[in-house]
Steps between C-alpha positions, in 0.01 A plus 500: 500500500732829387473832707400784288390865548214710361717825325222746623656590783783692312310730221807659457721252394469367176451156394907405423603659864218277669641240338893575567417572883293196551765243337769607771212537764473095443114538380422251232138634346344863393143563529513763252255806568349594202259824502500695203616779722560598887311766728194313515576394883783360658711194448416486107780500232496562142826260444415304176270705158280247472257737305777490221718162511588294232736287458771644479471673799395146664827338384692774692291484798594132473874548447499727800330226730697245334892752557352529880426122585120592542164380434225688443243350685190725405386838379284708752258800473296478790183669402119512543314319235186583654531877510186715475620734284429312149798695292757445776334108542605496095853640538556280761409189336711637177786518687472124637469389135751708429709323786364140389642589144839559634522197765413315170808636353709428749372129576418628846249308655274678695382917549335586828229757592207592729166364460369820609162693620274727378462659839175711414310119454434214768737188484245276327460755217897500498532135474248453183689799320803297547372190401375720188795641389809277622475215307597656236839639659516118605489375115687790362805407710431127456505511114870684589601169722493807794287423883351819630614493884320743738639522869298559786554804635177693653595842316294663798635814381308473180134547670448815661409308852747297478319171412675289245562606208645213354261180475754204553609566829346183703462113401136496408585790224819289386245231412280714293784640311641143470199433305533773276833336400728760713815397710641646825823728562450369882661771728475394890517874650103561403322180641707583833348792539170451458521207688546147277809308593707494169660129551129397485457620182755335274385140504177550387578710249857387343397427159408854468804679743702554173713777602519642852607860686694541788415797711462492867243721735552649850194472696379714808259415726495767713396717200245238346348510827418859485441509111335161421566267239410762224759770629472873581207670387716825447805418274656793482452564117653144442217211467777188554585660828267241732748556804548165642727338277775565170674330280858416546781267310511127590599490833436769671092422593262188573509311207696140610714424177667223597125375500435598193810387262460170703139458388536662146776215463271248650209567225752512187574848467762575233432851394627824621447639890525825357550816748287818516659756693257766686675529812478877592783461721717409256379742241562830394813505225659218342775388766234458713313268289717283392653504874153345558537246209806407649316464787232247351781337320675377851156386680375288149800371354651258764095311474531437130690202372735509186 
């Protein structure tokens, strides 16, 4: 198992400081964010063209990785495939071939993205559009020796009442999507919020927990039990603000990782525990972030075994 990072956290940066700063930092892996551009919402980076990459430009990327001790474990552009707008459903799924293309190039196995909602249509008339139009993401990045890995974050924020937005978040969706000839980006932080014990999760599903995410979530009671599961009604202008619980780095909320390396080990995982930083705490400018990667660095990397 190698400790990576997802590079979204630091938009700023390009691609070769990421790199630099994450060699001496002692991580091992980059999740590389790839959006054809940032703006869209937070915690999205535009650090690799895959809308024009060839390969030339691969065999520096892999020169860079190789000058840095680094792996790239996977490309990401986490975005909804289900959207109900049908040109912005098209430039989405573009851009993922687009991103396929390059992970081709690069002999990168796997690109990761939302399953997605149509929010304006029930969840069973969701599901059948996906079954209708996935499959052929699924072959496209299979004829490119590439897995399409979605993790299962809720993307509340993404329906305007805060419902999911993202249709992988639970077990019993895993196993549709599973049939559709998906994988998982597992990421503990969302089950514990909405109430599935993480652990439990891995053994059942270990053939398909190719890659995983490490952020952590800060629960409060108190607040849930004025809000409710489904958060405040009146967000302020912000629909992820539920107000009973944030992200934060490994460490510093619920999520028991010395649970979770030990039972990723015990059901063969050998990819990359890869970490998504959304702490707001340690946010705001660039020290602070990768203060907060340092921070993620020190809780995961005595667990993992050389």
């Amino acid at each position: 198992m190698k400790l990576g990072m997802l590079t979204a956290c630091l938009p700023q940066w390009d691609l070769a400081r990421i790199a630099a700063w994450a060699q001496e930092a002692g991580y091992r892996a980059l999740e590389v964010a790839v959006w054809p551009a940032t703006g869209g919402r937070d915690f999205e980076a535009a650090h690799l063209p895959v809308a024009d990459f060839g390969p030339r430009r691969a065999e520096k990327t892999r020169e860079l990785f190789a000058r840095h001790g680094l792996e790239l474990s996977a490309l990401a552009y986490y975005e909804n495939n289900l959207h109900p707008d049908p040109t912005r459903r098209e430039e989405i799924r573009t851009h993922l071939k687009h991103a396929i293309d390059a992970a081709q190039l690069l002999g990168v196995p796997y690109v990761g993205t939302f399953v997605g909602r149509d929010w304006t249509k029930p969840v069973a008339d969701n599901l059948a559009e996906a079954e209708r139009i996935l499959p052929e993401l699924v072959e496209y990045a299979g004829e490119r020796d590439v897995k399409i890995i979605i993790e299962n974050c809720v993307m509340e924020g993404w329906h305007p009442d805060g419902y999911p937005g993202n249709l992988a978040y639970s077990p019993e969706l895993w196993e549709w999507m599973f049939s559709l000839g998906l994988y998982l980006n597992w990421d503990p932080s969302h089950l514990t919020w909405i109430g599935i014990d993480p652990v439990e999760t891995i053994a059942p599903y270990a053939d398909r927990i190719v890659h995983a995410q490490a952020k952590d979530v800060e629960l409060d009671p108190a607040a849930r039990n004025r809000y409710g599961f489904f958060g405040r009604t009146d967000k302020n202008g912000n629909p992820w603000d539920t107000g009973w619980w944030r992200y934060r780095v490994p460490g510093l909320g619920q999520v028991d990782w010395r649970r979770v390396v030990d039972r990723l080990y015990e059901h063969g995982f050998t990819g990359t525990l890869s970490v998504e930083h959304e702490d707001p705490v340690w946010s705001g400018d660039a020290e602070r972030v990768t203060q907060g990667l340092r921070i993620a660095h020190r809780t995961l990397r005595p667990l993992l075994v050389d």
